[in-house]
C-alpha positions in Angstrom: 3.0 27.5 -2.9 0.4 26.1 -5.4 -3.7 27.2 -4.0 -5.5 24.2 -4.0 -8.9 25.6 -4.9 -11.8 23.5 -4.6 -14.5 24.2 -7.2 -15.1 23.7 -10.9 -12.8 25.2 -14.0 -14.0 28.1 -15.7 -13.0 27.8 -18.7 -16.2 27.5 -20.9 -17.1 24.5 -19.2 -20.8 25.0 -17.6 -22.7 22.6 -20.2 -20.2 19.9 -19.4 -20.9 20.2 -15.2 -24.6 20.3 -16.0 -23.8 17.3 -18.3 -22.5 15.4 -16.0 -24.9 16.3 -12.6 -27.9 14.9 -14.9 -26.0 12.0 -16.0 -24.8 11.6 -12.3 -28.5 11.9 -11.5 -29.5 9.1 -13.6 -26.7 6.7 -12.4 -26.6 7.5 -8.6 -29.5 5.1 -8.2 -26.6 2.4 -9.4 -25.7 -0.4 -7.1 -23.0 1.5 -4.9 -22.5 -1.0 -2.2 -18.7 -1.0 -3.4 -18.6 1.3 -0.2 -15.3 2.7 -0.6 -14.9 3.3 -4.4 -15.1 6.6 -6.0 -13.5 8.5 -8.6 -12.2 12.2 -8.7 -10.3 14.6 -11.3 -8.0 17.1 -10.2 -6.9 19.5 -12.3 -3.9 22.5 -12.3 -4.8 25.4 -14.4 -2.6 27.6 -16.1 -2.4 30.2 -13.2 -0.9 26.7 -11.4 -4.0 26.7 -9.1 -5.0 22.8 -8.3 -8.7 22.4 -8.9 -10.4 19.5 -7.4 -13.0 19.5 -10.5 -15.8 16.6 -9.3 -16.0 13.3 -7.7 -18.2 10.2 -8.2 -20.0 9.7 -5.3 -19.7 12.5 -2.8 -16.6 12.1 -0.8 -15.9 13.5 2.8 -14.0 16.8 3.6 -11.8 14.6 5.2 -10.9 12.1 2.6 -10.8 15.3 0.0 -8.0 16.5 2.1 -6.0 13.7 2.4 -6.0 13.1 -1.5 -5.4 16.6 -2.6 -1.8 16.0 -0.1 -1.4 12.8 -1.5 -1.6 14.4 -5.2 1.7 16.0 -6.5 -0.2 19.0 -8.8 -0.4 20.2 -4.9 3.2 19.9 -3.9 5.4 22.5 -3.9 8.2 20.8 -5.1 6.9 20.7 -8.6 7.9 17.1 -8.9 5.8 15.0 -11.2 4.9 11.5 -9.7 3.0 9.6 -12.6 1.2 7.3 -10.4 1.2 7.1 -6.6 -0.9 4.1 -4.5 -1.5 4.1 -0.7 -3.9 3.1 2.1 -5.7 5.4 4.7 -8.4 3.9 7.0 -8.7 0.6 5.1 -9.6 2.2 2.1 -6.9 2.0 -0.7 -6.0 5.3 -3.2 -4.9 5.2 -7.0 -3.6 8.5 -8.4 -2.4 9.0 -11.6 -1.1 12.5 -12.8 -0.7 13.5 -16.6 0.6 16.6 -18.6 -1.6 17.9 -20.9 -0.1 18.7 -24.2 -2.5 19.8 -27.0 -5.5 18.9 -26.0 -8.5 21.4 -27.5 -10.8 19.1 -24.7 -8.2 21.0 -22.1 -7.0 24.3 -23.0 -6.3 25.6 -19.7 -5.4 22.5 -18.1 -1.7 21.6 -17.7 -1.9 18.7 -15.6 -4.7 16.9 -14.2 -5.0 13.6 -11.5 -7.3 10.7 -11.8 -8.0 9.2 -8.0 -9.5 6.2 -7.9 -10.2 4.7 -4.3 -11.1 0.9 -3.8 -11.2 -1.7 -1.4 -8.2 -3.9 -2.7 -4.5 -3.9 -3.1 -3.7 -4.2 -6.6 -1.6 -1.2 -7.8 -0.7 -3.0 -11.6 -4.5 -3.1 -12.3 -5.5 0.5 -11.2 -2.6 2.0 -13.2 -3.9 0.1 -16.2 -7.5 1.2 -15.7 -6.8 4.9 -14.6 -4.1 5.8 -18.0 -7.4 4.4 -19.9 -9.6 7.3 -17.8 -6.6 9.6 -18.5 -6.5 9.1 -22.5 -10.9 9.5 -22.4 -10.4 12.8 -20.1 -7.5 14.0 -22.3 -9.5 13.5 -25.5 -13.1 14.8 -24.1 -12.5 16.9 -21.0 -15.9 15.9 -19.8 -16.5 13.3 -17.1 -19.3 12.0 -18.4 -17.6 9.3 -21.1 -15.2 8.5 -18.3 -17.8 7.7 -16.3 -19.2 5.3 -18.8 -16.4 3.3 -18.1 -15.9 3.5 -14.9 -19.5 2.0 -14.4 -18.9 -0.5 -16.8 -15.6 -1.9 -15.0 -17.8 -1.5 -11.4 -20.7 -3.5 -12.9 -19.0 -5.6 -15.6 -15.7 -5.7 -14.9 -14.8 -4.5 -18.1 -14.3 -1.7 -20.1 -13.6 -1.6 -24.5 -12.8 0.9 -26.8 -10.4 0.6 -29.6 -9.1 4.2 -29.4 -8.7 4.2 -25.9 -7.4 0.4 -24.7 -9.5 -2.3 -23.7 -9.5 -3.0 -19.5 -10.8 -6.3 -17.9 -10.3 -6.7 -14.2 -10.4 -10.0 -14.5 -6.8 -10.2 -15.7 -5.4 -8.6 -12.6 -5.7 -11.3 -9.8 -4.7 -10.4 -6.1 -2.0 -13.2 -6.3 -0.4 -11.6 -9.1 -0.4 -8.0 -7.4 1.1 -9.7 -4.3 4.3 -11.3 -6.4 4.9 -8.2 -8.3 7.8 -6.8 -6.0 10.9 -7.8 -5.9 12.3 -9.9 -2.8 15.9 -10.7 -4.5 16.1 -6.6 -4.6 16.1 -6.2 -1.0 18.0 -9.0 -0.4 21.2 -7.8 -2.7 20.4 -4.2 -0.7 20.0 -5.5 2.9 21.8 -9.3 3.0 22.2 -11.5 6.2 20.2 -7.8 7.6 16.8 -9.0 5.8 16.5 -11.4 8.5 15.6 -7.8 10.5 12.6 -6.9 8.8 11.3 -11.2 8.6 11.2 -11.0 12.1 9.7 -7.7 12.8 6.9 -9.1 10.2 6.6 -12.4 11.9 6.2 -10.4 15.4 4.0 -7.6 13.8 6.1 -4.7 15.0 5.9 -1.6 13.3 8.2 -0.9 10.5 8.6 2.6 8.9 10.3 3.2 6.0 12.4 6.9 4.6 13.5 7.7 1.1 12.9 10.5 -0.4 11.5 9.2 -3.6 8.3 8.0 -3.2 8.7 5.4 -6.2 11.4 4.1 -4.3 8.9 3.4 -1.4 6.6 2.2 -2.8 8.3 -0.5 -4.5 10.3 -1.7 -1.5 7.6 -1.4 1.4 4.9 -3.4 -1.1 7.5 -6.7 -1.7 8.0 -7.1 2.6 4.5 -8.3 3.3 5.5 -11.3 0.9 8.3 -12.4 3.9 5.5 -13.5 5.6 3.8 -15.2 3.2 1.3 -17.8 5.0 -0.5 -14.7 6.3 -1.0 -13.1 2.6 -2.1 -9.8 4.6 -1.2 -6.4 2.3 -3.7 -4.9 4.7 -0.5 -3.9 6.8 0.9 -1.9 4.3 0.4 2.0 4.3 2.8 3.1 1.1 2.4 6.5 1.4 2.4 8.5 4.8 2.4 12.3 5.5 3.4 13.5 8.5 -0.1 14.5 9.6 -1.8 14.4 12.5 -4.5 12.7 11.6 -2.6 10.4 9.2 -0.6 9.1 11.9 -3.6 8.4 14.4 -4.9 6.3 11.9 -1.5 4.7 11.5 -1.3 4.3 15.2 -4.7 2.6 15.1 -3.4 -0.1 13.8 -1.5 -3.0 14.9 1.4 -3.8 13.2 2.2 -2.0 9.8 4.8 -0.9 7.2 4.4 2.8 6.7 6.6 4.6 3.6 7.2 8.2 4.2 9.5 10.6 1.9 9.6 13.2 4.7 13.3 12.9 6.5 11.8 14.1 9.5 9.9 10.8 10.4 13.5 9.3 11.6 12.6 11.6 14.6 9.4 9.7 15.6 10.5 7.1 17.9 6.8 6.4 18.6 6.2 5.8 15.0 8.3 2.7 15.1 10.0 -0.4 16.5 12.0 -1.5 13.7 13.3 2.3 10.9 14.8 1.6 7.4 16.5 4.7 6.0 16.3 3.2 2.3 18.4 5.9 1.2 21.1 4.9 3.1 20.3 0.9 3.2 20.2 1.4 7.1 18.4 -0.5 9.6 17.7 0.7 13.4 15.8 -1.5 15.7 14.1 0.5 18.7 15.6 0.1 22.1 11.6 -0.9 23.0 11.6 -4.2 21.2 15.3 -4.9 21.3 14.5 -7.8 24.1 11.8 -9.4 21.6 13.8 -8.7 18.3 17.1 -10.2 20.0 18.6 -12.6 17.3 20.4 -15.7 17.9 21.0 -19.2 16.0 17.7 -19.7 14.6 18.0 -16.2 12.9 21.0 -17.2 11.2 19.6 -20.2 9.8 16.5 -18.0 8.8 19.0 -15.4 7.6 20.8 -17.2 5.5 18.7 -19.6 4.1 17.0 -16.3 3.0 20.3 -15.1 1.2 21.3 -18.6 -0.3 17.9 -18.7 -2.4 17.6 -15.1 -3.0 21.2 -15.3 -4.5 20.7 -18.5 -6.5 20.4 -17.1 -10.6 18.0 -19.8 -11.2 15.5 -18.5 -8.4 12.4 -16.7 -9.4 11.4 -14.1 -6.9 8.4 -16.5 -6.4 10.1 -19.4 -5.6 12.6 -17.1 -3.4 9.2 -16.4 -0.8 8.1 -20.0 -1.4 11.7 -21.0 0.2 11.2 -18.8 2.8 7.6 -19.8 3.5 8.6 -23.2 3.9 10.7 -22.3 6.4 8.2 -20.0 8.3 5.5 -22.8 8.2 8.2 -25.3 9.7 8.7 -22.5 12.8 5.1 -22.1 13.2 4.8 -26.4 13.3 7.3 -26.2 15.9 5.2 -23.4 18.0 1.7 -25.4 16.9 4.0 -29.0 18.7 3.7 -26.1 21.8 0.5 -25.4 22.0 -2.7 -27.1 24.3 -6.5 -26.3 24.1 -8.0 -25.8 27.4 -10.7 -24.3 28.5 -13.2 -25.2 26.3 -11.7 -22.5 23.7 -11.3 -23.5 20.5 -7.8 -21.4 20.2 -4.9 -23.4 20.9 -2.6 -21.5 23.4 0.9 -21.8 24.2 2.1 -23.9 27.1 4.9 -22.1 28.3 6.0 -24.8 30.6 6.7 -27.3 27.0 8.7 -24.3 25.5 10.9 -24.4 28.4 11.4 -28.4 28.5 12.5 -28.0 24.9 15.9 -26.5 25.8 15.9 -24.4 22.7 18.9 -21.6 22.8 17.2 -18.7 24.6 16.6 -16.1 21.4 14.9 -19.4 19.8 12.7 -19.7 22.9 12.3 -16.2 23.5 11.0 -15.9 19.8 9.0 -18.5 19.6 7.4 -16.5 23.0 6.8 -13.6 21.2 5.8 -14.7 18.1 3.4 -16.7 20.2 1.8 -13.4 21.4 2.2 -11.8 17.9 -0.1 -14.6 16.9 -2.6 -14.3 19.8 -1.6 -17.7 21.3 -0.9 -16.8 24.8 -3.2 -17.5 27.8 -4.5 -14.2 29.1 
């Protein structure tokens, strides 16, 4: 197994720490009210020891752990993952991993990670930004021109050089980040069964999904928020889950969520989830715990195939695919708003459980409506 060693190369490099701690001097009195973004190099030496070489600010033990597991120069597999995204404690990570081939900057170096934590979901636009760190480190092997840029894209929002690529946050909107899966990809995968995963999204119920590529995860469990499109919530997802202790307290922290994990195990946890996708084998399992609330019926159907129709239609963009199935969505939650009476001087409009039943709807339609309801706090408590 690879040591993770925490502490700085020695390979030559003591001007360049020193280098960097008085130009980290001068630039920690720097607006740094981003609160959650900082920037770390990791490097594996030639004895394959993983380094984690300096960060920008300090970071706690605890977040230092968890990125040293999430990097693969610490994985014992040996399997290079080029760049990796996930979400721990509301706090997103960015890690890109490169070889390093001829670089005099590097000699002892044969890989290093650039991990990049920020408040916002937008994978595209910290892949761009951290292959731009990559090609400075590559070419200096010193933080301290890396960090120029770095506090040029926090402050500015942009960062030039012709050698190196020009980066300008500007051109990565949220909206764009949102649309960039694919919905018509898990609808040729998982058919009339996508209907599944809309309604465990609709009713916030937890979803957990197994592959053992974590490329493959990370591209499927990023598109499903878009099913429920009105809420526009990415917040849910968590891409990129070890089997940790403390990783899954976190997880179970939180509501409802979408958790990716590449360890087989996790098909084991039954407290993990209410609704398990083996990706692998293009399997859903819903939870004998939310059977009752997940029970399917006519109004599924319709939901279910609409949702095949467009996604099947060649002339559909992936875009228009969730706008189709956001019209529908806002045409269920009309229905439940047509339910709902304010009372008690609350400004909340609650469900009034005595109109659902007057409306004679099939009982899976009424019984979702109910939940869904409750999912979005609209029951009297």
């Amino acid at each position: 197994m690879d040591q993770v060693v925490s502490s700085s190369r020695t390979r030559g490099s003591r001007q360049k720490h020193t280098e960097f701690h008085l130009y980290y001097a001068v630039i920690t009195h720097r607006d740094t009210a981003h609160g959650s973004e900082h920037l770390s190099t990791i490097e594996k030496d030639t004895n394959g020891d993983a380094l984690w070489v300096w960060c920008y600010p300090s970071v706690t033990a605890e977040l230092r752990t968890l990125l040293l597991r999430k990097c693969c120069l610490t994985d014992e597999n040996k399997l290079l993952h080029t760049f990796v995204f996930g979400q721990y404690k509301r706090s997103w990570f960015y890690i890109t991993t490169v070889e390093v081939q001829d670089s005099p900057a590097l000699k002892k170096v044969t890989h290093f990670s650039i991990v990049l934590t920020a408040k916002d979901f937008n994978p595209e636009k910290y892949a761009a930004f951290t292959r731009i760190l990559c090609r400075i480190y590559l070419k200096h092997g010193s933080p301290v021109k890396m960090m120029e840029s770095y506090i040029a894209v926090l402050t500015k929002g942009i960062c030039q050089s012709e050698e190196n690529g020009s980066f300008l946050s500007k051109d990565f909107d949220a909206r764009k980040a949102y649309l960039a899966g694919s919905i018509k990809d898990i609808v040729s995968q998982f058919g009339m069964e996508t209907v599944i995963l809309y309604t465990a999204l609709m009713l916030k119920k937890r979803i957990v999904v197994y592959h053992p590529r974590i490329e493959a995860i990370q591209e499927f469990t990023r598109t499903l928020p878009a099913l429920v499109w009105h809420r526009q919530d990415w917040s849910i997802l968590h891409s990129y889950v070890h089997l940790n202790e403390e990783e899954l307290e976190a997880l179970k922290a939180c509501t409802g969520y979408i958790a990716g994990f590449t360890d087989s195990e996790v098909s084991s946890r039954s407290d993990l989830y209410d609704v398990y996708v083996n990706l692998a084998d293009s399997e859903i399992t819903v939870s004998p715990v939310v059977k009752e609330a997940m029970t399917m019926g006519k109004l599924h159907k319709e939901i279910g195939q609409l949702i095949v129709q467009s996604a099947e239609d060649p002339d559909k963009s992936d875009s228009q695919v969730i706008k189709d199935i956001s019209l529908k969505t806002k045409e269920i939650l009309a229905t439940l708003a047509s339910l709902t009476e304010v009372s008690d001087g609350s400004e909340k409009p609650t469900l009034n459980a005595e109109a659902l039943k007057q409306k004679r709807f099939p009982p899976a339609t009424e019984n979702f409506l109910f939940h869904l309801a409750a999912a979005e706090q609209m029951l009297k408590i």
